[in-house]
Structures are given as structure tokens and as C-alpha cells.
Backbone as CSV, one residue per row, in Angstrom:
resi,resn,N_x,N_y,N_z,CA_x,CA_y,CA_z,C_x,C_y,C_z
1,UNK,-11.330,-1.659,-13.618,-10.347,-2.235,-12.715,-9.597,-1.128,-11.990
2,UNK,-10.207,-0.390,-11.344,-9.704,0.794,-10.345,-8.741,0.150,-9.475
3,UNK,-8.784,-1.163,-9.091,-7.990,-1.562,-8.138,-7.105,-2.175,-8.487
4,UNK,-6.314,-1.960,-9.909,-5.065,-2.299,-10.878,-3.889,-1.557,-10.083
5,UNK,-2.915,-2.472,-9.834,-1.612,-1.857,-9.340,-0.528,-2.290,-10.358
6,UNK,0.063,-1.379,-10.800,1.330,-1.109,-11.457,2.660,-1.098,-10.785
7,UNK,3.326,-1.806,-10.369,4.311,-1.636,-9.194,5.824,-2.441,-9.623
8,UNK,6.795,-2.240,-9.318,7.756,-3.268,-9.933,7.878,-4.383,-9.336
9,UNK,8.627,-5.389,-9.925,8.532,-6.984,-9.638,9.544,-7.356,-8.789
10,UNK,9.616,-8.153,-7.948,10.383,-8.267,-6.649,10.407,-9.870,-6.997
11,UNK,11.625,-10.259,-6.240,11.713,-12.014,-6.708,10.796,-12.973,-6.104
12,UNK,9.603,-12.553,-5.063,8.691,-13.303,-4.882,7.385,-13.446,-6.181
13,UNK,7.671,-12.737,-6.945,6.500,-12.564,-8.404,6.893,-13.174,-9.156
14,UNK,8.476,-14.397,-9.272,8.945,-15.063,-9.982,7.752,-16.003,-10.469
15,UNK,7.321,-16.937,-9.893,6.478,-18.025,-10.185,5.419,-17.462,-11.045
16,UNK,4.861,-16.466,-10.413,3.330,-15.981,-11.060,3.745,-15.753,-12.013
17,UNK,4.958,-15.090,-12.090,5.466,-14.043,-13.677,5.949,-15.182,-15.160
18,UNK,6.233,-16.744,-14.143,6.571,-18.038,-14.957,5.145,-18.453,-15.519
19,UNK,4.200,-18.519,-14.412,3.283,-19.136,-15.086,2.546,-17.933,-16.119
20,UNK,2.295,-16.798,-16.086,1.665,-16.392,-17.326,2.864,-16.401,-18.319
21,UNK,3.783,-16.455,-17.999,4.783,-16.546,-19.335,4.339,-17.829,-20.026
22,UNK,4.142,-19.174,-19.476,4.052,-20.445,-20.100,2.511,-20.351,-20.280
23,UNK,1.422,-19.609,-20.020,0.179,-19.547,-20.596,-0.049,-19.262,-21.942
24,UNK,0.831,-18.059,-21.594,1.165,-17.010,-22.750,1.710,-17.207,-23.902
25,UNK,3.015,-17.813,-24.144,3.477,-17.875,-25.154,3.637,-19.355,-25.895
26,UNK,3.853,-20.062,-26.936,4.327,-20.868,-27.414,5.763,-21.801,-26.789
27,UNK,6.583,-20.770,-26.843,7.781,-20.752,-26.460,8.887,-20.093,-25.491
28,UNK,8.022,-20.289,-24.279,8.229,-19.360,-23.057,9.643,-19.305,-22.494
29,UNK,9.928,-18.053,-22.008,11.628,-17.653,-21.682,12.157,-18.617,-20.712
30,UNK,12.558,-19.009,-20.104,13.282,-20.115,-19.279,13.262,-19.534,-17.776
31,UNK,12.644,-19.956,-17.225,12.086,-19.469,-15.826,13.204,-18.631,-15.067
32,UNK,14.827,-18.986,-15.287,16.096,-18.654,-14.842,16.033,-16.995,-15.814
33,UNK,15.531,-17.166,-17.076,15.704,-15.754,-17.926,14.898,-14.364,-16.935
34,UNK,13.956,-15.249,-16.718,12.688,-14.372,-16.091,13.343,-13.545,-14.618
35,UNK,14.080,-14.573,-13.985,14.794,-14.468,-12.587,15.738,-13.428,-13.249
36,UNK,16.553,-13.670,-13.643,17.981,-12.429,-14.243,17.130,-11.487,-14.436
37,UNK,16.045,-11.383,-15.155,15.253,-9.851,-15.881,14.587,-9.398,-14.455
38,UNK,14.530,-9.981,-13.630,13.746,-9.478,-12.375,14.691,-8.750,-11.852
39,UNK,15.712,-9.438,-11.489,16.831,-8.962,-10.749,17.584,-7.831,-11.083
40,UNK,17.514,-7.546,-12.249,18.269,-6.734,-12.756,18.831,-6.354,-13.957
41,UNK,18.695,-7.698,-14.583,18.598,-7.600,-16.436,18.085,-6.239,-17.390
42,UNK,17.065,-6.480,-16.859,16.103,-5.402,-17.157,16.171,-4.811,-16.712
43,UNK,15.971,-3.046,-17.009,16.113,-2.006,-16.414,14.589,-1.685,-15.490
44,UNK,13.762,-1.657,-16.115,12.348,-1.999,-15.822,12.135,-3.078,-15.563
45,UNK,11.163,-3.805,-14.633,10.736,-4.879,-14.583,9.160,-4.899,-13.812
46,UNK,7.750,-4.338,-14.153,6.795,-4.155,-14.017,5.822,-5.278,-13.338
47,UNK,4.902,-5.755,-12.792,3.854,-6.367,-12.391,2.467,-5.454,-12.320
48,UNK,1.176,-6.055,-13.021,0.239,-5.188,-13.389,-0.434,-6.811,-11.582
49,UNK,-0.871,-5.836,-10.815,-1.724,-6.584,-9.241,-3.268,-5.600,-9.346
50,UNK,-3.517,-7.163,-9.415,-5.276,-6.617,-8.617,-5.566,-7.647,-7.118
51,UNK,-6.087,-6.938,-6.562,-6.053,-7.729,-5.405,-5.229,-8.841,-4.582
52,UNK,-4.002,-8.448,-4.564,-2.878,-9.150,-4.580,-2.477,-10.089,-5.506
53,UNK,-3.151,-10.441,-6.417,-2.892,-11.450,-7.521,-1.949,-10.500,-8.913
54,UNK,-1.131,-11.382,-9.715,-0.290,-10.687,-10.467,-1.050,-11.221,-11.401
55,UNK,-1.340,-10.328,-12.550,-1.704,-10.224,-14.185,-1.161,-10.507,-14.742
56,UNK,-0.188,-9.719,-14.689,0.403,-9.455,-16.236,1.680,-8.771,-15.309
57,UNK,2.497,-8.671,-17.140,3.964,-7.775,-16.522,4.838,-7.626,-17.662
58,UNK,5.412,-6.838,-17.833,6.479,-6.192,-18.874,7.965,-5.807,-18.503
59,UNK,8.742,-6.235,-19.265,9.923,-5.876,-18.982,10.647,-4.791,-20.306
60,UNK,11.544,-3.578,-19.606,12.417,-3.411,-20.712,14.347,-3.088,-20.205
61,UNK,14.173,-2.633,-21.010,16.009,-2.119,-21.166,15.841,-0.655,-21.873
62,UNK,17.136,-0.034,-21.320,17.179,1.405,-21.889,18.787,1.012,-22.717
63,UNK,18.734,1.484,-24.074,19.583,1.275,-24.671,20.419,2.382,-25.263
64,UNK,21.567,1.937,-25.698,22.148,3.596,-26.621,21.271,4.215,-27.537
65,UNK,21.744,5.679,-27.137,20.885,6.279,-28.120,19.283,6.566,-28.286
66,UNK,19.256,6.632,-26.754,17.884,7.157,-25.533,16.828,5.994,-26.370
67,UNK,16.755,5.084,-26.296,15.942,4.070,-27.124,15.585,2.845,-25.507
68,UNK,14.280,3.065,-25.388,14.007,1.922,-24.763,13.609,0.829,-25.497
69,UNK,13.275,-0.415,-25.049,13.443,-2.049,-25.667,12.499,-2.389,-24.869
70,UNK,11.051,-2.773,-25.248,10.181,-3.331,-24.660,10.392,-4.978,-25.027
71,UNK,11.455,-5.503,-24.183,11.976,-6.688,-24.150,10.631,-8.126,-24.206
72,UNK,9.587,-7.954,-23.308,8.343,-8.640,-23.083,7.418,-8.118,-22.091
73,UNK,5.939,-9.039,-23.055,4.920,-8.367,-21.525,4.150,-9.266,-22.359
74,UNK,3.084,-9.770,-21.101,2.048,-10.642,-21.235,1.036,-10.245,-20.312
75,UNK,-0.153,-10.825,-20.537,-0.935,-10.641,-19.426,-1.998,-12.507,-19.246
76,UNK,-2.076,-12.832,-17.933,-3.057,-13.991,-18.233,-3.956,-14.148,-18.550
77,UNK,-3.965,-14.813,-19.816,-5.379,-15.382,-20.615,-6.881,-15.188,-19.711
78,UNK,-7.003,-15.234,-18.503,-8.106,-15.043,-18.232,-8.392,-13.883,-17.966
79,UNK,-7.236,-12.919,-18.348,-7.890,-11.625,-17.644,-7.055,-10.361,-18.992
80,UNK,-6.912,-10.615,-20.150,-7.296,-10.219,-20.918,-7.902,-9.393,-21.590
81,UNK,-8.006,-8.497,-22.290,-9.125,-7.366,-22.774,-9.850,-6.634,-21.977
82,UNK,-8.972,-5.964,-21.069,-9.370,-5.496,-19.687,-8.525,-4.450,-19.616
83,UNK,-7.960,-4.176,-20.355,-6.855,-3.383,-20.315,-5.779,-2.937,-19.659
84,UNK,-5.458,-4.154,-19.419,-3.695,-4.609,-18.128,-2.869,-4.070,-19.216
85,UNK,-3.117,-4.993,-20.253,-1.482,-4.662,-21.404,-1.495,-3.225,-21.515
86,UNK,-2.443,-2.911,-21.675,-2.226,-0.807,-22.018,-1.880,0.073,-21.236
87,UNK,-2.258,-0.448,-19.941,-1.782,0.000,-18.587,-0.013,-0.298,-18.382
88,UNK,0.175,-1.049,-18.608,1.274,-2.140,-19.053,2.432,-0.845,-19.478
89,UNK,2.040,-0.980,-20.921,2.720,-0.068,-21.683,2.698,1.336,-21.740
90,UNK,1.695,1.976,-21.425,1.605,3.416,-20.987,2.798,3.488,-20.345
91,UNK,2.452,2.465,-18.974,3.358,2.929,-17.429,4.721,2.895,-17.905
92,UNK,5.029,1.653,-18.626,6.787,1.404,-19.029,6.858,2.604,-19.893
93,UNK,6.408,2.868,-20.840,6.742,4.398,-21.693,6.986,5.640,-21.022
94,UNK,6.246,5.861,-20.017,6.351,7.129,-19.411,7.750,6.685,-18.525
95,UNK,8.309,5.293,-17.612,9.295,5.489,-17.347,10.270,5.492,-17.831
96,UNK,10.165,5.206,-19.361,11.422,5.149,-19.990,11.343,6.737,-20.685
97,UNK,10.357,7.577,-20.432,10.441,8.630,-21.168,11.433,9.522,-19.946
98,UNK,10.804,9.517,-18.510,11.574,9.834,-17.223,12.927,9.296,-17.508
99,UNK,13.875,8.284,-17.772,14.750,8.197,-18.250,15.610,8.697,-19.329
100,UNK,14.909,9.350,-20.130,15.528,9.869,-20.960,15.326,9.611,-22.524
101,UNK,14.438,8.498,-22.905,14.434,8.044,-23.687,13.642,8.650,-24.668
102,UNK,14.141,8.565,-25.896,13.131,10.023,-27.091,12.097,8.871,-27.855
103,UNK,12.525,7.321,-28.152,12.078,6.233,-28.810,11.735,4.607,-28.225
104,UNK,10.998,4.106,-28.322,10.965,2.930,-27.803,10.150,1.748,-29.167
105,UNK,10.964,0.378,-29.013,10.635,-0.363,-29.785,10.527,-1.652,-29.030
106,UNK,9.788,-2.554,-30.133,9.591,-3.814,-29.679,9.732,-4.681,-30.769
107,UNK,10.183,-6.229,-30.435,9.599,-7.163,-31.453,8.083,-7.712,-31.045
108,UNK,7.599,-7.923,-32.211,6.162,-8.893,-32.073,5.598,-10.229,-33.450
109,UNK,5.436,-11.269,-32.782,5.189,-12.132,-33.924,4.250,-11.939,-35.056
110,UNK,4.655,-11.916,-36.573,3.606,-11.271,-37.546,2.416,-11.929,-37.182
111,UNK,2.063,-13.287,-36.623,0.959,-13.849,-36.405,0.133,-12.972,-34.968
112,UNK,0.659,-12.446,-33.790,0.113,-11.818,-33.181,-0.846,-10.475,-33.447
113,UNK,-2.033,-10.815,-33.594,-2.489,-9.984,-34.545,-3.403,-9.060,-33.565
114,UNK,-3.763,-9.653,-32.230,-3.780,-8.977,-30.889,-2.947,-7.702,-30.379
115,UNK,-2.030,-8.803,-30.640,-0.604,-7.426,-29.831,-0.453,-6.603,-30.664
116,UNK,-0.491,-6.979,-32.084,-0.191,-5.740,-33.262,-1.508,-4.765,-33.139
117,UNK,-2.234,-5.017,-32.770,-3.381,-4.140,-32.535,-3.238,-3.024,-31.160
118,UNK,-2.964,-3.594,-30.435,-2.714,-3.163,-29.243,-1.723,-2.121,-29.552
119,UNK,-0.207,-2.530,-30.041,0.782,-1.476,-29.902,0.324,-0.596,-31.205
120,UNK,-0.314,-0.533,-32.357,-0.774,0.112,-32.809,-1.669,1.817,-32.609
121,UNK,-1.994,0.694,-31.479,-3.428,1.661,-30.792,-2.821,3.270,-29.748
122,UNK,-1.521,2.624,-29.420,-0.573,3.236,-29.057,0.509,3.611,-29.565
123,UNK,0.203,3.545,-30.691,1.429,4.900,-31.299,2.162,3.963,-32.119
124,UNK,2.135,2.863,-32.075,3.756,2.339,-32.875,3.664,1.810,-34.073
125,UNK,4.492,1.578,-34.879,4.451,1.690,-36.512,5.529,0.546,-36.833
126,UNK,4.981,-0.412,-37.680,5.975,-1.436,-38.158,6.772,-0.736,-38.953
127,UNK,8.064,-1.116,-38.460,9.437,-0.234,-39.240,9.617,-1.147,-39.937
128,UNK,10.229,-2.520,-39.883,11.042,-3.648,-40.664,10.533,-4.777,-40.327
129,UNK,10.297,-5.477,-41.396,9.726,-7.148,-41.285,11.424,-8.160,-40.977
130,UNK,11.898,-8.733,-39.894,12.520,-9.560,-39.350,12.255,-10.910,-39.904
131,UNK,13.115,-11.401,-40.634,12.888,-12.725,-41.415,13.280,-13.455,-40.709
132,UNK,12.661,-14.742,-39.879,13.015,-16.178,-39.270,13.387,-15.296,-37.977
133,UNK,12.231,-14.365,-36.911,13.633,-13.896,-35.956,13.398,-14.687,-34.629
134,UNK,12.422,-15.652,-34.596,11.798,-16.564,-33.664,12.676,-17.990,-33.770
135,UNK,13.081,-18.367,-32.632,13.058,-20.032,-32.937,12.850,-21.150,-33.563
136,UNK,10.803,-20.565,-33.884,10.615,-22.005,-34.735,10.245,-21.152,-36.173
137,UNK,11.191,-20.056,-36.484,11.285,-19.732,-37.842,10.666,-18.758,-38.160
138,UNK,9.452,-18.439,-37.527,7.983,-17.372,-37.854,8.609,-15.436,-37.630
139,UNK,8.378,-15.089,-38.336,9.138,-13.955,-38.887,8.538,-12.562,-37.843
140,UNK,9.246,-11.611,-37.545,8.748,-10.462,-36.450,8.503,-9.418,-36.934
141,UNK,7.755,-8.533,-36.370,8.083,-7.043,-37.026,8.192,-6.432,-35.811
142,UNK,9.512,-5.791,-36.152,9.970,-4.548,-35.617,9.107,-3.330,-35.433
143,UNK,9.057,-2.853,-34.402,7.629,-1.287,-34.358,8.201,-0.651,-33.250
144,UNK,8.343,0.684,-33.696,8.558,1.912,-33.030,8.179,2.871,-32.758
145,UNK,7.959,3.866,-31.766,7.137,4.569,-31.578,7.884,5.312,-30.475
146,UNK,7.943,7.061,-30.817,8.393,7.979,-30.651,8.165,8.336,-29.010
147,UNK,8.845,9.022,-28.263,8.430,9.407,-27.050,8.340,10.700,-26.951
């Protein structure tokens, strides 16, 4: 996918960025959450484009104590194992490393056994098992990984 663009998200990528959110997850952020994190919530706010179409996309925050927060990122089910998400996360790491940041973490559902693979593959290490830290109860692990 040579013709993968990494670029940040502008409020016309709202919709696209709604619908892989509601592909994506169980329990998807509230289309208004997505809008605030575009706008400005988020310090980062990423779109992975191939041919004008949006993939995927990640958001974070830079927090105290040079620590970025890989807040969310998805990519759409049909395009998948292609390596958007890694592209994904590379790109947000290196800008949060340009920021200043020495550490970056994420939550991920213990059942995601995809994504735990993925951020694995890239450096990050379950620090702490998060008891009930989801909505419908299902427990997270915390993973961090050095910059």
C-alpha cells in the first residue's frame, strides 16, 4: 500500500472516522466524542487515506510527565492486516516522541487478542491488568512502551 497517506483529521473525516468506529468496536465513542477529539481534544488526531478513502485513524493526548496516551485507533474491517494500524502507531509515536514524550501507553480489551499482538509487536508490555475498566465490565490491560 505505497499509496497509504498518514495525514491529520480535519472535520470533514468526521463521518468516515464514525463509521469505522461503529464497525469496529462493540461499544463505539459517541459520534459528538469523535467531533471534540478531532477538533482538538486530542492532541493528535491521525487519518490513515488510500486513494482518498479513510481507513483507519488514531487519536492521542500528551500528558504530564512526557507520557503520550494512545487514547484510540481502529482501522476498517475490510482493510485490515495490511498494515494501516502499524503505520498508525509508528506515525503517532514518532510524533509524540517530536513532542517530547520519553513513554507512551494505551488501554486494550484482555479479549483483543489482535491488538495485543499488534502493540506487542511494537514494543509494548502489559504493565497492569485493569479490573471492570470497560462499560460492560470486561477487564483492560494497561501497556507501555518506552520512546
Amino acid at each position: 500500500m505505497e499509496d497509504l497517506k498518514i495525514r491529520r483529521a480535519i472535520p470533514d473525516d468526521l463521518n468516515k472516522v464514525f463509521e469505522i468506529e461503529q464497525k469496529s468496536f462493540k461499544r463505539p465513542y459517541p459520534k459528538y466524542y469523535l467531533a471534540w477529539l478531532i477538533k482538538g481534544l486530542a492532541d493528535i488526531f491521525l487519518v490513515a487515506e488510500y486513494k482518498g478513502q479513510v481507513l483507519g485513524y488514531v487519536a492521542g493526548r500528551i500528558e504530564y510527565n512526557r507520557l503520550g496516551h494512545v487514547i484510540t485507533i481502529a482501522v476498517h474491517p475490510e482493510w485490515r492486516r495490511r498494515g494501516i494500524g502499524t503505520k498508525l502507531m509508528l506515525y503517532i509515536m514518532k510524533l509524540f516522541r517530536e513532542y517530547g514524550c520519553e513513554r507512551v501507553y494505551l488501554e486494550v480489551r484482555v479479549s483483543n487478542l489482535e491488538a495485543i499482538r499488534l502493540y506487542e509487536k511494537l514494543g509494548f508490555r502489559i504493565t497492569r491488568l485493569l479490573k471492570n475498566y470497560y462499560e460492560d465490565g470486561e477487564d483492560a490491560y494497561l501497556m507501555l512502551r518506552e520512546l
